[in-house]
MDTraj code that builds the backbone (N, CA, C; nanometers):
import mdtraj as md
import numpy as np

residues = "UNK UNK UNK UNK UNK UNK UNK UNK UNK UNK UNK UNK UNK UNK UNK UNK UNK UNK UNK UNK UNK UNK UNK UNK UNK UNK UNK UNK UNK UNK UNK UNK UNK UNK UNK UNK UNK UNK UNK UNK UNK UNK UNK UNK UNK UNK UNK UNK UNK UNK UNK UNK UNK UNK UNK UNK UNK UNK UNK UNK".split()
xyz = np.array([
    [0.0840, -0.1199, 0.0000],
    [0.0000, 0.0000, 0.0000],
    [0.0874, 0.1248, 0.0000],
    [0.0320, 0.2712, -0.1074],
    [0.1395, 0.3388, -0.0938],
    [0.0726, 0.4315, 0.0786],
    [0.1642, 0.5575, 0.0621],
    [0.1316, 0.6041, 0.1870],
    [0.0937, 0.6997, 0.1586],
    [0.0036, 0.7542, 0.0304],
    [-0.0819, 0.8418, 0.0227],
    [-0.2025, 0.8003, -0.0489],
    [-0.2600, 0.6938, -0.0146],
    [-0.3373, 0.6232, -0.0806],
    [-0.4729, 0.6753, -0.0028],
    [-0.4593, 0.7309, 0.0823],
    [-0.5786, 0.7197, 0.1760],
    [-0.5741, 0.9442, 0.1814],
    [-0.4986, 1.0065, 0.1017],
    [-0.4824, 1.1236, 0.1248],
    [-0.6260, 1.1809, 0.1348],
    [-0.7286, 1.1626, -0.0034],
    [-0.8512, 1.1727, -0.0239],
    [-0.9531, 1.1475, 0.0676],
    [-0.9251, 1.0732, 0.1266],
    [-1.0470, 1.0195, 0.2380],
    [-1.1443, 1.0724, 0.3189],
    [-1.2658, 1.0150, 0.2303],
    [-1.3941, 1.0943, 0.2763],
    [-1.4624, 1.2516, 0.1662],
    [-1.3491, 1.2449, 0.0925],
    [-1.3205, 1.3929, 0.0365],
    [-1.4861, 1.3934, -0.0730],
    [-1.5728, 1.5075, -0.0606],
    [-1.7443, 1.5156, -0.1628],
    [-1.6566, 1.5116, -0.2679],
    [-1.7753, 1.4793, -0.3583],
    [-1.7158, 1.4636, -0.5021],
    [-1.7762, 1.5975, -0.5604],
    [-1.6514, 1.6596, -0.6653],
    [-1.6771, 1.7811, -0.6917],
    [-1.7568, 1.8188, -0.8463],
    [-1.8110, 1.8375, -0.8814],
    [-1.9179, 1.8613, -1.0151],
    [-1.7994, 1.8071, -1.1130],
    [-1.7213, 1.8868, -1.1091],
    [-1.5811, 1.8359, -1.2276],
    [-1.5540, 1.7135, -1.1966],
    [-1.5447, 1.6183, -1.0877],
    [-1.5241, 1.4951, -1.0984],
    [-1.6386, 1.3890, -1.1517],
    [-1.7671, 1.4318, -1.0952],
    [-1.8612, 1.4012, -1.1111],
    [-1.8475, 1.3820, -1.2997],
    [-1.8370, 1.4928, -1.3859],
    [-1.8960, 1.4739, -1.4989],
    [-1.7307, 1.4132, -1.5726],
    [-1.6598, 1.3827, -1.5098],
    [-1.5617, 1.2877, -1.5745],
    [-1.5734, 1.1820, -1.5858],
    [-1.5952, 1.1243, -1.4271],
    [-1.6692, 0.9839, -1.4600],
    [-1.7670, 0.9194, -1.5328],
    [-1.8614, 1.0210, -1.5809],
    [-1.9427, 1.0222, -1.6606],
    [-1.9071, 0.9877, -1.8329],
    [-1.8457, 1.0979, -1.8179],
    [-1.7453, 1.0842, -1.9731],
    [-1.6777, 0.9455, -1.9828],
    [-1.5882, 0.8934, -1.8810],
    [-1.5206, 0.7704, -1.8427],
    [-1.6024, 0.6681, -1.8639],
    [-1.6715, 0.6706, -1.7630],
    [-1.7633, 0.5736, -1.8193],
    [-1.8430, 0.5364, -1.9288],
    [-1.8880, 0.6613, -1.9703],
    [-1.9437, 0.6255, -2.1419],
    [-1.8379, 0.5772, -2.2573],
    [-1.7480, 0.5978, -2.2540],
    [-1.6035, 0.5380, -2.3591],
    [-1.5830, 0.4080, -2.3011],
    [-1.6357, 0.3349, -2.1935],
    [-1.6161, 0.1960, -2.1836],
    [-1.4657, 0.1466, -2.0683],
    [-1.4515, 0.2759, -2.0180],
    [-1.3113, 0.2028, -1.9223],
    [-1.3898, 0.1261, -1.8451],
    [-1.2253, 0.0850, -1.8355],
    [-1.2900, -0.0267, -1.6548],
    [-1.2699, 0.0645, -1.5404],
    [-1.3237, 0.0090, -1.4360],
    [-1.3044, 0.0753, -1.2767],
    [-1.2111, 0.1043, -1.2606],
    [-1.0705, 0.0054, -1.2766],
    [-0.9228, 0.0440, -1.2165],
    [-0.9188, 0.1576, -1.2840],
    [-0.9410, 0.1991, -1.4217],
    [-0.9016, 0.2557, -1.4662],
    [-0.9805, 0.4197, -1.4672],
    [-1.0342, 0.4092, -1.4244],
    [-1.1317, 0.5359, -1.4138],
    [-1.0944, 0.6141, -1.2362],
    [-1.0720, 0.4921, -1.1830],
    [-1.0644, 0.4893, -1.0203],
    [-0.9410, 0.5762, -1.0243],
    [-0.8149, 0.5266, -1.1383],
    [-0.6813, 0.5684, -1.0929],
    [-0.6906, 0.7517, -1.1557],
    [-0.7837, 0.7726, -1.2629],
    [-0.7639, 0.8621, -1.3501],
    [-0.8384, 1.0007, -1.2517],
    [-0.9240, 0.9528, -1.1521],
    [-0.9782, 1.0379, -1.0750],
    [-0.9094, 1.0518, -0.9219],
    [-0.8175, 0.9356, -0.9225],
    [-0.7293, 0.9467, -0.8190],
    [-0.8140, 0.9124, -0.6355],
    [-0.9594, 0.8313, -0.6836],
    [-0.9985, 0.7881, -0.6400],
    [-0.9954, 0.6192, -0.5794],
    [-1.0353, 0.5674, -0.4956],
    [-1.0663, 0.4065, -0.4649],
    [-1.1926, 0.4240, -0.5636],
    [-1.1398, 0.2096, -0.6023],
    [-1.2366, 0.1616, -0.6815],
    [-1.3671, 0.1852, -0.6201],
    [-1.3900, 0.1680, -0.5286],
    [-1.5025, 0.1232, -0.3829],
    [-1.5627, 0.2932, -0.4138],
    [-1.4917, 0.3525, -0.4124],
    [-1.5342, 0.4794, -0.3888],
    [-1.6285, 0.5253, -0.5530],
    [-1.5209, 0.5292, -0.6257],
    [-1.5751, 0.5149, -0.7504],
    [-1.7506, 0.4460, -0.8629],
    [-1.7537, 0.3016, -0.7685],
    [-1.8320, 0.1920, -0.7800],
    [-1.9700, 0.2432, -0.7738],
    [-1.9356, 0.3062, -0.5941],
    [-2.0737, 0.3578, -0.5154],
    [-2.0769, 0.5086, -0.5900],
    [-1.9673, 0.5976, -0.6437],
    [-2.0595, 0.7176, -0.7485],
    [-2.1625, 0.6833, -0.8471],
    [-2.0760, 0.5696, -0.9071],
    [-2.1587, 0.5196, -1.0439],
    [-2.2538, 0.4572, -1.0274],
    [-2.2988, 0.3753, -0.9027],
    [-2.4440, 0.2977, -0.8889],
    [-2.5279, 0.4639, -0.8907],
    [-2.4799, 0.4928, -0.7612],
    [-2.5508, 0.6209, -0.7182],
    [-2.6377, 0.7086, -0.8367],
    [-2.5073, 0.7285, -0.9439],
    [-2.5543, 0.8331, -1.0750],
    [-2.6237, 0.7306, -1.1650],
    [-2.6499, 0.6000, -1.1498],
    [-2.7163, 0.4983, -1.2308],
    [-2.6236, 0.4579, -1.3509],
    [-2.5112, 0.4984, -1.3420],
    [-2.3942, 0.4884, -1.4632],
    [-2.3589, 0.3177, -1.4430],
    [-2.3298, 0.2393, -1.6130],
    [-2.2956, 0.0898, -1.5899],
    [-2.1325, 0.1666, -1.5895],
    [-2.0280, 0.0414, -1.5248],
    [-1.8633, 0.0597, -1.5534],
    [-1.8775, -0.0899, -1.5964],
    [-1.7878, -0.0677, -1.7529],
    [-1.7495, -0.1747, -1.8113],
    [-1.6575, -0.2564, -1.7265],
    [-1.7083, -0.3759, -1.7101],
    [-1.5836, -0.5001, -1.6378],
    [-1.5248, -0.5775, -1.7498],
    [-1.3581, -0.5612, -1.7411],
    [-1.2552, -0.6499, -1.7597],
    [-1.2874, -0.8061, -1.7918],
    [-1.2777, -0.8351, -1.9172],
    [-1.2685, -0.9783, -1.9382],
    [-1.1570, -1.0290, -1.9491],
])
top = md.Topology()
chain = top.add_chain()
for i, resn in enumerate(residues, 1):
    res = top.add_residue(resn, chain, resSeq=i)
    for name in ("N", "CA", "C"):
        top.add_atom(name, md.element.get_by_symbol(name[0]), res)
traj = md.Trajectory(xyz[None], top)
């Protein structure tokens, strides 16, 4: 684990993050990859996208 992995923690999600994931998610990434690009946890990430009703493409 690094030792700023947890820097974010707890941190609202801000309109600009909000409509990235959005974007992210419509082009078909996966979680890791959306998770790392927002500098977010997957977990964290997962529960935006149920929340906003958004699917995240899973890794075959």
């Amino acid at each position: 684990m690094s030792a700023d992995r947890f820097e974010r923690h707890r941190q609202p999600w801000t309109q600009d993050e909000i409509q990235k994931l959005h974007t992210l998610a419509k082009k078909g990434m996966a979680l890791k990859a959306i998770a790392k690009a927002l500098k977010r946890s997957e977990e964290s990430t997962k529960d935006r996208a149920k929340a906003d009703s958004l699917n995240i493409a899973k890794l075959r």
